[in-house]
VEXKE-898592 format. One record per residue (C-alpha): residue in one letter; x, y negated, z negated. Coordinates in steps of 0.2 Angstrom, whole numbers, plus 5000, padded with zeros to 4 digits. Example, Ala and Ser with C-alpha at 12.3 -4.5 7.8 and 13.67 -1.06 7.14 Angstrom:
A506250224961/S506850054964/
//
This chain:
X500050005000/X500749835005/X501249724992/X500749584983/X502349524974/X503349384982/X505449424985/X505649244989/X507249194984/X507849044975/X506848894981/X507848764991/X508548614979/X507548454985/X509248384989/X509348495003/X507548445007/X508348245012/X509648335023/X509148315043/X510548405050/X511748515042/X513448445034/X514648575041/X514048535059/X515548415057/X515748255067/X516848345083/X515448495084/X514148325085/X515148245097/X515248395109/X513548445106/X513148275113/X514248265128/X513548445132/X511848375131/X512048235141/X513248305154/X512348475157/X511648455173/X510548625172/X509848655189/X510348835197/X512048845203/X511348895218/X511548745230/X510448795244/X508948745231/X508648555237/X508348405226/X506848295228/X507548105232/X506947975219/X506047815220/X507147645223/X507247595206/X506847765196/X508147875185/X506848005187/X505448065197/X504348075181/X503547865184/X503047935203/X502548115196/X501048015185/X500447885194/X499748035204/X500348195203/X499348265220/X500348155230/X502148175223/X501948395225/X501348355242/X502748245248/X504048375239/X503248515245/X503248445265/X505048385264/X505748525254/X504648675255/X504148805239/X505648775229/X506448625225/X507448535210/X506748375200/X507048275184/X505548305173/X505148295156/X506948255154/X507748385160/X508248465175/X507048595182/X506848705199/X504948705205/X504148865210/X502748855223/X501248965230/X501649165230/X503249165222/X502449075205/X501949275201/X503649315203/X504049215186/X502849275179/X503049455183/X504749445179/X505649515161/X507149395167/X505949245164/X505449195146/X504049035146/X504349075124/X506349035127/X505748875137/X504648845122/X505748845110/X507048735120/X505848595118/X505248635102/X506048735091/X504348835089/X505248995085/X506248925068/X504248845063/X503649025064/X505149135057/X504949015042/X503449055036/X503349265040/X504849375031/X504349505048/X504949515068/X505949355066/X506449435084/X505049485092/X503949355082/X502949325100/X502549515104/X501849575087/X500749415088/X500149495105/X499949665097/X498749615085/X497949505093/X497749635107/X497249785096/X496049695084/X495249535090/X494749555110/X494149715108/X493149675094/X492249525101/X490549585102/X490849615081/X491649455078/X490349345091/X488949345077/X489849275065/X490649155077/X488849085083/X488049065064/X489648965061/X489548855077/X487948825075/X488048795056/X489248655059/X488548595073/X487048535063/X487848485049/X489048365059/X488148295072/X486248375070/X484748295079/X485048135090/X483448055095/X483147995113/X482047865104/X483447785092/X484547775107/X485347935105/X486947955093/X488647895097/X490148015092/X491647895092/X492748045090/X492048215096/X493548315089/X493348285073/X491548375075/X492448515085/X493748535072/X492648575062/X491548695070/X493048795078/X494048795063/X492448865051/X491949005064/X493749045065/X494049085047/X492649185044/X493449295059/X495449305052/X495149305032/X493349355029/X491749245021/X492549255003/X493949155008/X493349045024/X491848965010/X493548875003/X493448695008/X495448665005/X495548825016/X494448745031/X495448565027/X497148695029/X496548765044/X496448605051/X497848505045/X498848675051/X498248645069/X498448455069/X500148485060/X500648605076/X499948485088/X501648365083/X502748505083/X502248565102/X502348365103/X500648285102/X500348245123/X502548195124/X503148345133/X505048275138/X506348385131/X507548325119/X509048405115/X509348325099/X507448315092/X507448525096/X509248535085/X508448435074/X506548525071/X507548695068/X508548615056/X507348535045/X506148715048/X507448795041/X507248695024/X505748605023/X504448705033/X502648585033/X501848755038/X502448835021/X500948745011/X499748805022/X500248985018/X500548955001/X498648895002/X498149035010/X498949135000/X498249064983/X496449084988/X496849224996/X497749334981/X496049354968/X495049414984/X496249544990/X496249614971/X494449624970/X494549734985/X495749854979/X494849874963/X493049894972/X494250044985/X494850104970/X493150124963/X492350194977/X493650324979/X493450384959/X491750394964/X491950504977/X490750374992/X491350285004/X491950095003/X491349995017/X493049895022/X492849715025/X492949655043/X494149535046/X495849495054/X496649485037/X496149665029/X496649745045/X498349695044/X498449745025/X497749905031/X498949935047/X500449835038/X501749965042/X501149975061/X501549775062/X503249775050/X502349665039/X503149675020/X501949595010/X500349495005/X501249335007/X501949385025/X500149435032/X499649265026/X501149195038/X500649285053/X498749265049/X499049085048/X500049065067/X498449155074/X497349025065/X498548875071/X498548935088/X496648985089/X496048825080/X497248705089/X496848775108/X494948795106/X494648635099/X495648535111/X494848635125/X493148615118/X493248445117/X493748435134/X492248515142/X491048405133/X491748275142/X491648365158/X489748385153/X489648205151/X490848165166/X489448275177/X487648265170/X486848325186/X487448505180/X486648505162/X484848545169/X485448705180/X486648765166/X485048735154/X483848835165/X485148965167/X485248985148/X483449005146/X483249145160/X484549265152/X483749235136/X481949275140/X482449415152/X483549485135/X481949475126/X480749555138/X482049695140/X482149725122/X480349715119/X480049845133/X481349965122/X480249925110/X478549965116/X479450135123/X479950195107/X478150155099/X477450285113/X478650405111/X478150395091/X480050355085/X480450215075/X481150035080/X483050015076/X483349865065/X484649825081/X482849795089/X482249645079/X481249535088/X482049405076/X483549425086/X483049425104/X483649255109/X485449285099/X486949235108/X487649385109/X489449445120/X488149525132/X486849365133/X488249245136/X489049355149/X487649335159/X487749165160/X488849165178/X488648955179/X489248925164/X490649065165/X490848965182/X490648785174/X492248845163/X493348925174/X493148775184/X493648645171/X495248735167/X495648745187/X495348545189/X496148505172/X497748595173/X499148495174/X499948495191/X501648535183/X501648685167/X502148835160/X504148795160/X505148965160/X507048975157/X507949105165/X508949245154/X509849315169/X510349285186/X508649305196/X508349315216/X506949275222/X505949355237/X506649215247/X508249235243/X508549065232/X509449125216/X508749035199/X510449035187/X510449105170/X510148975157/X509348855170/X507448835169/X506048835182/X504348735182/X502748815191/X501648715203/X500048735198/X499348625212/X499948755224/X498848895216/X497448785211/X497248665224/X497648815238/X496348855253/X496149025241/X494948915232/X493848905245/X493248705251/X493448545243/X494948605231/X495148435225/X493448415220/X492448465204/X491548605211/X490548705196/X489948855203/X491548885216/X491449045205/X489749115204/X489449285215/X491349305215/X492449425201/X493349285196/X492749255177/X493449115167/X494649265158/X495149365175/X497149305179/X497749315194/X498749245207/X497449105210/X497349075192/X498649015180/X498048935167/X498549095156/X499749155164/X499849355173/X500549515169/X500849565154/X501249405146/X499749345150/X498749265134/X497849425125/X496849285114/X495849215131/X494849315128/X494249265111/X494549065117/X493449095133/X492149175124/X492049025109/X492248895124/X490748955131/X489748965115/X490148795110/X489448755130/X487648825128/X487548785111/X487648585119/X486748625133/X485348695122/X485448565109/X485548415120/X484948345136/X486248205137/X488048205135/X488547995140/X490347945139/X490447785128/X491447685141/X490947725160/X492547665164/X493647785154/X492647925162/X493848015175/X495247975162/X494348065149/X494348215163/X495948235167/X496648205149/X498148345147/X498348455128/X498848345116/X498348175122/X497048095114/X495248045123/X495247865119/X493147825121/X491847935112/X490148025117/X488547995115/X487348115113/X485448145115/X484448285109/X483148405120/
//
């Protein structure tokens, strides 16, 4: 059984704490850490690769890059072809373009969690709150998240739904058409909210979620990793990454969240020993709790994880990740709703219909078991014909469609940075140098004839009557990745995204950005950056 005793050693002197960098870096190791980082070019050594030209009177080609980003790939990609070199995000990077993206990303000589770390020093915020897989922190995250949360969704989607629309009501509630509606001056703060309750009911169970410091934890924990992946400010910094994994090393701000976690987390675990313990004297047996947190006590040894403090650390980078993703991404499609009203009336209708065709099919079970003289499973409770259910909501193809859509128009043109741990050729021959680091074109997939017409439109139902569902990966479809790498938790993100979709759409008829203006901004706002006007909204 996995234990509940601490080994931390000696805590760290609060001297040590003050310290950015570490004395015995001595000032000749500074020095040539700077030159290095100012000197290293880091393109490939392969010189057939060409370099995009840059503007009269840019160092870079990030100014030309954001005043629009359609029109800086094209030009590159007309006069250079699928692979060229830029200076982005303050580094030197190789773009991959059209089929050869897959071969990234299909590729164990890429690594998008070296790249990471390069920027951010991610890995050293991770190791330091987990005593476990410090080196494979990345693909034991993937393993649980594989083995216990996607498959389980139609399990975890109940739970999910009643803390949605718990929330929901409690934050924002009924808006009357009459009173003008209700203006929300900063949606996220609602989403917050909603995605961070529904989601602690999921990892750590209803004993612990109906903590309020554990919901305030959850929160500050994503909004705290927001600044480390750097809060919208994606240029690489040599010395900011030395820096992070430095201070990580001895003052960790994620530590208090699992040391919160861990606190409320302690008298609960106990309770569920003793009432095990019990049922096993008694010889019945005890109906485990279902939640992310009692599966990893119970398959400890499978995931290396040493004891109740570690689960805590590895719960608590799930929560982080899930809470800090969904909510930014939630947010963002409310604005799309707002951004396209003429949508909300189909995406309505289409809710409706599943619904009522749900409860006529059950109702029909029903009557069939009546005739036959057997009795009506309690999973046949007409009280629960309209739930939202994994089934009912995978029958929503527009919306499916409506969110798929949103994450093809949204992506950033430029993403997924990958650093390369060998030498790698590529199909077309052009070598990517170990160390050097490549860039995909996400235009190039997302904006290619693949997509059918108008591919720089917002087209909502380009998916319906295709198997392309807002989780299917694919060449065509980035914004998860592909292979094996691709990210296990879409699954559970898609499926919350959606919900917190026809929960608006049911709830409200109108979703109005507060300044018209700010609209296409709002649209095309990237992770991280904030939304700078709010929403109004107006109840059915």
């Amino acid at each position: 059984m996995i234990s509940l005793i601490s080994n931390t050693s000696n805590p760290v002197p609060i001297e040590a704490i003050k310290i950015a960098l570490p004395i015995g870096i001595g000032l000749a190791s500074a020095a040539y850490l700077t030159l290095k980082a100012a000197t290293n070019d880091g393109f490939s050594t392969d010189k057939t690769i060409p370099k995009a030209s840059i503007r009269p009177g840019d160092a870079t080609h990030e100014a030309e890059y954001k005043e629009d980003q359609d029109a800086f790939l094209n030009r590159c990609e007309d006069e250079y072809g699928p692979v060229f070199n830029i200076y982005f995000m303050n580094k030197s990077l190789t773009v991959i373009s059209g089929r050869q993206t897959r071969e990234v990303f299909m590729s164990e000589d890429f690594s998008m969690s070296d790249a990471i770390d390069d920027f951010t020093g991610v890995r050293e915020y991770f190791n330091g709150v987990t005593k476990s897989n410090h080196n494979n922190q990345i693909r034991v995250i993937h393993e649980i998240v594989r083995d216990n949360i996607s498959p389980n969704l139609p399990l975890f989607t109940p739970r999910i739904v009643q803390e949605l629309e718990r929330n929901l009501e409690k934050e924002l509630g009924t808006c009357p058409k009459e009173e003008g509606g209700k203006l929300v001056e900063n949606p996220m703060n609602i989403l917050q909210e909603m995605v961070a309750s529904a989601m602690a009911v999921v990892f750590v169970g209803p004993e612990i979620a109906k903590s309020r410091k554990i919901i305030d934890t959850f929160i500050t924990a994503a909004m705290d990793f927001g600044k480390v992946l750097g809060s919208g400010d994606r240029r690489a910094s040599f010395w900011r990454s030395l820096v992070n994994r430095t201070n990580y090393r001895v003052h960790n701000p994620l530590m208090r969240h699992v040391e919160t976690l861990v606190e409320y987390s302690t008298p609960v675990v106990l309770e569920r020993r003793r009432l095990e313990a019990e049922a096993i004297e008694k010889g019945v047996e005890w109906k485990r709790p279902d939640d992310i947190l009692q599966r990893l006590l119970d398959n400890s040894e499978k995931y290396n994880l040493v004891d109740l403090e570690d689960v805590c650390g590895h719960v608590m980078i799930l929560i982080l990740a899930a809470v800090h993703t969904t909510t930014d991404t939630s947010t963002n499609l409310l604005y799309y709703l707002a951004a396209f009203p003429q949508y909300m009336d189909k995406l309505h209708e289409e809710q409706q219909q599943v619904l009522d065709a749900i409860q006529q099919e059950r109702e029909q079970q029903r009557q069939e078991l009546r005739q036959k003289g057997e009795p009506v499973d309690e999973s046949l409770d007409p009280a629960h014909d309209r739930d939202l259910t994994v089934a009912a909501i995978k029958r929503m193809v527009h919306m499916d469609s409506f969110v798929r859509e949103v994450f093809r128009y949204r992506t950033e043109r430029l993403a997924l940075v990958h650093r390369a741990r060998t030498n790698v050729t590529l199909s077309s021959g052009i070598v990517i140098s170990k160390g050097s680091s490549v860039i995909i074109n996400m235009r190039s997939v997302h904006q290619s004839p693949e997509q059918g017409e108008d591919v720089t439109e917002f087209r909502p139902w380009r998916f319906v009557g295709k198997t392309k569902a807002a989780t299917k990966t694919g060449s065509d479809f980035l914004a998860f990745g592909i292979g094996k790498h691709a990210c296990p938790g879409r699954f559970l993100a898609i499926q919350k995204l959606k919900t917190v979709g026809v929960m608006m759409v049911s709830k409200y008829s109108k979703i109005e950005v507060q300044d018209p203006k700010k609209t296409m901004q709002a649209v095309r706002a990237t992770i991280g950056k904030p939304i700078c006007t709010g929403l109004t909204f107006t109840s059915r």
